[in-house]
N, C-alpha and C positions, 0 to 999 in steps of 0.2 A: 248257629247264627245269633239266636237270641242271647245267649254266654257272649260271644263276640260282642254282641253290642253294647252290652253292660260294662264290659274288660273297657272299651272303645270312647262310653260319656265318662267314666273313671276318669283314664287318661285325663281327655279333656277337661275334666274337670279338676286336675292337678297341676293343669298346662301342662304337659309331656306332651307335645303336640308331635314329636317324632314317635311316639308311641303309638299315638291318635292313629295318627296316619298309617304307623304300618299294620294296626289292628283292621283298621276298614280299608285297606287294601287286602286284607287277609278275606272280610267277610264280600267283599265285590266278589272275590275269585268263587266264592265258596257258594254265591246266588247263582253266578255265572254257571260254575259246575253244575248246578243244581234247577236251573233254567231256570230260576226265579226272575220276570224282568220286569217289576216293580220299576227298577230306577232309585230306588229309594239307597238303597248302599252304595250306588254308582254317585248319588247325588250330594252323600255325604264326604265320597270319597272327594269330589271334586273338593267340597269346603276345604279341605284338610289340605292337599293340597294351593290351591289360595294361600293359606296360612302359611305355609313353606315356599311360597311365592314363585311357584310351579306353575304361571300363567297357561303355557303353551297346552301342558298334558290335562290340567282342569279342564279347556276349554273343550278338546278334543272328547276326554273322558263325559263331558257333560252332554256332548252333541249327541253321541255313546247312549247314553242315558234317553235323551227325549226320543230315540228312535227306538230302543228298548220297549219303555212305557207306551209309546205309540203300540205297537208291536203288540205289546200286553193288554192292552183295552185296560188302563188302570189310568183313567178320568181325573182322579183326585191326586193319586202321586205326579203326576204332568202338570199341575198347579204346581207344588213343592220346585219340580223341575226349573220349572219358568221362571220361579221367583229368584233360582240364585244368577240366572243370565246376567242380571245386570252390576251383579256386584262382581262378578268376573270379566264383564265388559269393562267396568269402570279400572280393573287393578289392573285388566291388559292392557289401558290404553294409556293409564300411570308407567306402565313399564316400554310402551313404546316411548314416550316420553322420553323417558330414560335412554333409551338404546338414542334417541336423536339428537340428546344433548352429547352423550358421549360419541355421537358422528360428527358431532359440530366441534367439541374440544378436539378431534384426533385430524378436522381441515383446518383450524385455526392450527394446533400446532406444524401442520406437513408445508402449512404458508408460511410461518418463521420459519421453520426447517428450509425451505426456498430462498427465504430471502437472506438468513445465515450464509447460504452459500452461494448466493449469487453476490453478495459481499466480499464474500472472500474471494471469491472468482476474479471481483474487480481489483482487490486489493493486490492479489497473486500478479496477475496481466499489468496491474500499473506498472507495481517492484521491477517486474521482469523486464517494462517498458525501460524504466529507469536503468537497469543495471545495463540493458543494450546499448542506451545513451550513453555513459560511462565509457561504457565499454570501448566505444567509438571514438570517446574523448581521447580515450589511454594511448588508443592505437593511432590517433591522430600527432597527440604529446609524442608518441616515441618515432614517428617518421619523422617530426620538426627535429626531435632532436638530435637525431641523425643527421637530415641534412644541417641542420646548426653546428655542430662535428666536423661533419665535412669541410661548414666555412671556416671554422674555425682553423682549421688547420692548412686548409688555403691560406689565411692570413697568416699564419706562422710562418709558411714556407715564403709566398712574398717579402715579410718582413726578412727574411735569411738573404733571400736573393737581395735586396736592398742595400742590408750591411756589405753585403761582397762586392756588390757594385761601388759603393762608397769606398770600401778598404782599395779596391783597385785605383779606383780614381784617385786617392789620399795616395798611393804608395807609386804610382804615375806622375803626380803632381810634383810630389817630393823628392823622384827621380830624376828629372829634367829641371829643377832647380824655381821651380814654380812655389815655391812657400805662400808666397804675398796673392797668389792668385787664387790658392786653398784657404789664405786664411781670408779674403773676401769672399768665396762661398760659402763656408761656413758664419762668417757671418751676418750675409745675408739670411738665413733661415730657410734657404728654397729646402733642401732635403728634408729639414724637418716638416715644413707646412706639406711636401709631396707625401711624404706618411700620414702626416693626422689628417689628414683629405683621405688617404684610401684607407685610413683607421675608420673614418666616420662612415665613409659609403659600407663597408663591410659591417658595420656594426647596426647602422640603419637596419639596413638587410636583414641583418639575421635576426632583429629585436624584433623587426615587426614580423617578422616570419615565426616564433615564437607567439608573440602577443596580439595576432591581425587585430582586432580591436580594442588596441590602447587607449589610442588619439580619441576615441569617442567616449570608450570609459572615464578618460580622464573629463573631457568635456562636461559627462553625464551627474561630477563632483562640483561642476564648475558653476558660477551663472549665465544663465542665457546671453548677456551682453559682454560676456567678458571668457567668448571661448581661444582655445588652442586652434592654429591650423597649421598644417604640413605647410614645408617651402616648396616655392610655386615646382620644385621637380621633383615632390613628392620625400622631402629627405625631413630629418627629425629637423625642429630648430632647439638651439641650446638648451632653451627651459626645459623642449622634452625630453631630452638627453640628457639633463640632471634628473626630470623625473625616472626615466628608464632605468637609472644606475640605483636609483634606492628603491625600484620594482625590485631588481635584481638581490638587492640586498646591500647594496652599496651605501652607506649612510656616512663614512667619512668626509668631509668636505673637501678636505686636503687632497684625499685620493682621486676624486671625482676631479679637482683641479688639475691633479696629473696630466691622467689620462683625457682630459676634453682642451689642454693647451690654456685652459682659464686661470684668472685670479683667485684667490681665496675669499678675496672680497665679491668679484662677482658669480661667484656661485653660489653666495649667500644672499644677495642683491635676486639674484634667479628664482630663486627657494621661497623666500619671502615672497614674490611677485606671485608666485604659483598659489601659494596660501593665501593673499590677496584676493586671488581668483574664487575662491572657493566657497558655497553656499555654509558648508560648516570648516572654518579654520583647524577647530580644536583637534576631530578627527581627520582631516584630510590625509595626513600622512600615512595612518594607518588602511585607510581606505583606498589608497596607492597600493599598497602592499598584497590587497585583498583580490586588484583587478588579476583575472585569466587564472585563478586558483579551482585547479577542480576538487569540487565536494564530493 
């Protein structure tokens, strides 16, 4: 033991403090065996341990010890004893520290880790929220279009049935010697204005069917004092059926003339009137184009 403990202040005294320690772990076993129970090598061993910041087994190893020296009737080594109490109280209580700050970084991180994913939670549940809506829109878009399809070619067929009525009427007329009576229907205009009357009703229809919220989009461009309103039986009036033709894509003026029985002039007189209306001129038209677009 006395070799051991010479080998043991060496050490120490090199700083080999792994050396230290496993020498007087060497000589504890070796009192131990030898039922020396001073305390005194248990007491050293505790230090050594400290040093290797072995709070747990120090503290243990040292309780070890004062019961030891109790044990032993050795008064003065029990002093020795006592004295390192507090400086292993004070590194244990350094090291609880320690374990409680790193409890406290590992619930601050588990609370970001929460709220990361309670983030993404919402973000996930919005999108999906959104792509439902979409989704709704699409399948709303392809029933219109359908039925708009369907009108559409109601109106072609009507228009067929029309002409045949007309060709019968013309080749009836011309058969019984009626020229002068065909050529005042015709130029009267009734057959034309009985088309662009069921051109208009059909196209009403199927635009707003299409765009239920035109007439208010458009409004919504407009100023308060100077909005659009439906004819009193619900049907477009001309300006919004110039505007509806360059919803569509229509931007001819010529064309839009055709097809609505107007002038060139007044469909330009219409167009202006509408940018008139308008809180911004500059974009208005573009902002026509924008109404009922799903994003």
């Amino acid at each position: 033991c006395d070799y051991g403990s010479i080998m043991a202040m060496i050490e120490h005294s090199r700083a080999n403090y792994d050396q230290w320690l496993y020498m007087q772990a060497l000589i504890t076993l070796s009192e131990l065996k030898n039922l020396i129970l001073d305390g005194e090598a248990m007491r050293q061993l505790c230090a050594a341990l400290v040093m290797a910041d072995d709070i747990d087994h120090s503290l243990n190893y040292l309780i070890e010890s004062q019961a030891d020296n109790a044990f032993s009737g050795a008064i003065m080594r029990g002093v020795h004893v006592a004295d390192a109490i507090p400086v292993i109280s004070k590194n244990y209580k350094k090291k609880e520290q320690s374990h409680w700050k790193l409890l406290y970084r590992a619930i601050i991180l588990m609370l970001v880790l929460v709220m990361v994913c309670g983030i993404a939670m919402y973000v996930h549940f919005r999108n999906k929220k959104r792509h439902l809506a979409m989704h709704s829109k699409l399948e709303q878009a392809n029933d219109r279009k359908e039925d708009n399809l369907g009108n559409f070619i109601a109106l072609c067929a009507s228009c067929m049935e029309r002409i045949e009525d007309l060709n019968r009427v013309v080749l009836r007329k011309l058969g019984a010697g009626q020229a002068n009576e065909l050529h005042s229907l015709a130029k009267s205009g009734k057959f034309v204005d009985e088309q662009r009357r069921m051109f208009y009703d059909v196209f009403d229809e199927v635009f707003i069917g299409m765009y239920p919220t035109f007439v208010d989009e458009v409004n919504a461009l407009c100023m308060p004092d100077k909005q659009i309103r439906l004819t009193d039986s619900g049907k477009l009036t001309p300006e919004l059926r110039i505007l509806a033709f360059m919803r569509l894509g229509t931007d001819d003026g010529s064309q839009i003339a055709r097809l609505l029985g107007l002038s060139l002039n007044t469909v330009y007189t219409y167009r202006n009137r509408a940018k008139n209306r308008a809180v911004d001129r500059v974009s208005f038209e573009a902002d026509i184009m924008k109404i009922g677009r799903i994003c």
